[in-house]
C-alpha positions as CSV (number, residue, x, y, z in Angstrom):
1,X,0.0,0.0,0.0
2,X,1.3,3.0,-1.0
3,X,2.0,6.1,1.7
4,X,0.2,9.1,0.4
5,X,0.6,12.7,2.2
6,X,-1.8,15.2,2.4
7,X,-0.5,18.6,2.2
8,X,-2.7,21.4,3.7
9,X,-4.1,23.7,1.5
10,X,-3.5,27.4,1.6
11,X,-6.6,27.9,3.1
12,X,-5.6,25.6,6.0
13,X,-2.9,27.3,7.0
14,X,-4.2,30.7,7.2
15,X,-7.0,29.3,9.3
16,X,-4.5,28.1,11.9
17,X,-2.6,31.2,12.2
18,X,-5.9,33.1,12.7
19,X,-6.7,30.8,15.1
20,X,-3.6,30.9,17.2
21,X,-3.0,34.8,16.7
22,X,-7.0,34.9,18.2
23,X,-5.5,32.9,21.1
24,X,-2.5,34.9,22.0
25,X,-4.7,38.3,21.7
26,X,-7.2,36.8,24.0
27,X,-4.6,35.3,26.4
28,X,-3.8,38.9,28.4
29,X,-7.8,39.5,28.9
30,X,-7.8,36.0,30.7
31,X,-8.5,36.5,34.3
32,X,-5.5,36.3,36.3
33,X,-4.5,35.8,39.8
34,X,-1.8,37.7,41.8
35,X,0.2,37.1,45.3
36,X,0.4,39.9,47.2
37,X,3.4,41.1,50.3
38,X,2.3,39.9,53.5
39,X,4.5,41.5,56.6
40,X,6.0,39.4,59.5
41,X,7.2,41.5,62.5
42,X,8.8,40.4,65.6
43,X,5.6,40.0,68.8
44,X,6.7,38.4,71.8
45,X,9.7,36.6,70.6
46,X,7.6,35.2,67.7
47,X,6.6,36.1,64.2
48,X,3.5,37.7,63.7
49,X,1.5,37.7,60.5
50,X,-0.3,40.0,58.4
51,X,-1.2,42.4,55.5
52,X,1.0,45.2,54.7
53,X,0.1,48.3,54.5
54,X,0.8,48.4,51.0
55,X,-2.3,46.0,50.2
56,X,-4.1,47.4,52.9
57,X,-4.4,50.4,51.1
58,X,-5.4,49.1,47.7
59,X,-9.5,49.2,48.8
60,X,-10.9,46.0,49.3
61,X,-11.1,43.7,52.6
62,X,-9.4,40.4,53.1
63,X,-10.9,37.9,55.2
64,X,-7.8,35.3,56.8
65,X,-8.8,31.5,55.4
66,X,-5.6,30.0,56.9
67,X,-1.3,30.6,57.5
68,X,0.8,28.4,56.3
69,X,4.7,28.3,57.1
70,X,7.3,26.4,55.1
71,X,11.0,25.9,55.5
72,X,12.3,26.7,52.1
73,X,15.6,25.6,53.1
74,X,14.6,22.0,52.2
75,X,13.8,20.3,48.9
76,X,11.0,19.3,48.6
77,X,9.9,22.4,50.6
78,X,8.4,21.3,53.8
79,X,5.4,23.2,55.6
80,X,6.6,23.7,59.2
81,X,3.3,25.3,60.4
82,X,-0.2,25.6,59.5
83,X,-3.9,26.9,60.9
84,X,-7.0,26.7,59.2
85,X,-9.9,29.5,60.7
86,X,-13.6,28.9,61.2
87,X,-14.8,29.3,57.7
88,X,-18.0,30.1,59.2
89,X,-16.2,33.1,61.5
90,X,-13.6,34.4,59.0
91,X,-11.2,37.1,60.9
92,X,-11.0,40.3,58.9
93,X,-7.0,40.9,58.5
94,X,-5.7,44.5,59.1
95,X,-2.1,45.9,59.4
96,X,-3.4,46.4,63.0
97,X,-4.1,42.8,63.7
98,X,-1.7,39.7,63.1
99,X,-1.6,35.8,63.9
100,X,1.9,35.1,65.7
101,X,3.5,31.8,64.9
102,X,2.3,28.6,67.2
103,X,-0.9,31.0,68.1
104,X,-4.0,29.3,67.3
105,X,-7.0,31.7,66.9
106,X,-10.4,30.7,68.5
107,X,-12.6,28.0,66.5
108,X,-9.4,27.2,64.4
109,X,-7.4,24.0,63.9
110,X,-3.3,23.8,63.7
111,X,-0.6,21.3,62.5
112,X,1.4,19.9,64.0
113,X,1.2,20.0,67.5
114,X,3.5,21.0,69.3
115,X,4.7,23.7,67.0
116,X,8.0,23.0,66.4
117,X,10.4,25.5,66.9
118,X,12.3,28.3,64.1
119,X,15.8,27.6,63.7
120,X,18.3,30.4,63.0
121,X,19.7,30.6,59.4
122,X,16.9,29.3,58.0
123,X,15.1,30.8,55.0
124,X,10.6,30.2,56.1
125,X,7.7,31.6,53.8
126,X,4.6,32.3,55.3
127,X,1.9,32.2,52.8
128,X,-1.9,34.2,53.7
129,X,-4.6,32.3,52.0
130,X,-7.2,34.8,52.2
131,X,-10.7,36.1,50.7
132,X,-11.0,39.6,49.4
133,X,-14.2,41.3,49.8
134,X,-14.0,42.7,46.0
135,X,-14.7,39.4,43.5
136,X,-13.1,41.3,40.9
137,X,-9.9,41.4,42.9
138,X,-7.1,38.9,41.6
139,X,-5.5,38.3,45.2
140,X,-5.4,35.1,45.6
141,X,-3.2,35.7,49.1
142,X,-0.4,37.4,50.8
143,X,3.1,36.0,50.7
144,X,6.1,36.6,52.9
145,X,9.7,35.1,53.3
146,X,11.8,35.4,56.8
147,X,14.3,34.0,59.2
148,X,16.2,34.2,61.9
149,X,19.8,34.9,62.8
150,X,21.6,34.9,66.1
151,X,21.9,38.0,67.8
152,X,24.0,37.9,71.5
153,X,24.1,35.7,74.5
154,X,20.9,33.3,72.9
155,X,18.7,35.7,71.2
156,X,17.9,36.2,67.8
157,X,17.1,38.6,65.5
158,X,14.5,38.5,62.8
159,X,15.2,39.5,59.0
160,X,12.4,40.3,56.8
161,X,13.4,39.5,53.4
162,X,12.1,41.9,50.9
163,X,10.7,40.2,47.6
164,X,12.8,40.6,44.6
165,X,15.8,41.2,46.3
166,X,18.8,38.7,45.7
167,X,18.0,37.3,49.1
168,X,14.4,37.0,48.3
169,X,15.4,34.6,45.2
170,X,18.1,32.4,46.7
171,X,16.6,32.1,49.5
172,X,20.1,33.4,51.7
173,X,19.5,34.5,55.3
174,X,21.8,37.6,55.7
């Protein structure tokens, strides 16, 4: 049996191009999520978690869903921390208001118990899963990368890294 080709027509081809250059015009009016910074701070000896004032201010609410920690020092990355909030009694988050590591907030759950604890030189990322009260808002959640180095007789200091930087993307505490 003889192997015949069939060679597209003229009219064949130009229907595929206009096909893919429809996609790739469409593709930047597709709906797209977006992370946005959360802010740790130092409360109590622990991090604290929350919004920064930088998404505060862009309008709409954020109701907390859950925190979730992870050491991004190890490969696969390994969550460290987590707590999951009353769905039913979502907390409004503010720059005001924060949920400090090993904390659990009323009517929520947390893994693992005990918490274990930060070690220095590490590199964590906190992620903020969170609801915003505009559906037209992309957020998707808040995100967040820290650590700890020593700092005298047993204490430690805490180092926010700040996304972008070259510490943000190798994930170096410094």
């Amino acid at each position: 049996m003889p192997f015949s080709r069939i060679r597209p027509t003229r009219r064949t081809c130009l229907e595929s191009t206009l096909t893919l250059a429809l996609c790739a015009s469409l593709n930047p009016a597709c709906a797209t999520s977006r992370m946005g910074e959360a802010e740790v701070r130092l409360q109590d000896g622990q991090p604290c978690f929350t919004l920064s004032a930088k998404e505060a201010a862009r309008g709409p609410t954020f109701r907390l869903q859950a925190v979730l920690i992870s050491d991004t020092s190890t490969r696969p990355v390994d969550r460290v921390w987590s707590v999951m909030l009353d769905q039913q009694r979502l907390p409004t988050l503010s720059p005001d208001s924060c949920v400090a590591y090993g904390q659990t907030p009323e009517g929520a759950t947390s893994k693992p118990t005990p918490v274990p604890e930060l070690q220095s030189g590490k590199v964590y990322q906190v992620h903020l899963n969170t609801r915003s009260s505009d559906a037209s808002d992309p957020t998707r959640g808040q995100v967040g990368k820290f650590c700890f180095t020593p700092d005298g007789a047993n204490g430690r200091k805490l180092i926010v890294l700040k996304p972008g930087s070259r510490e943000w993307i190798d994930e170096v505490c410094r």
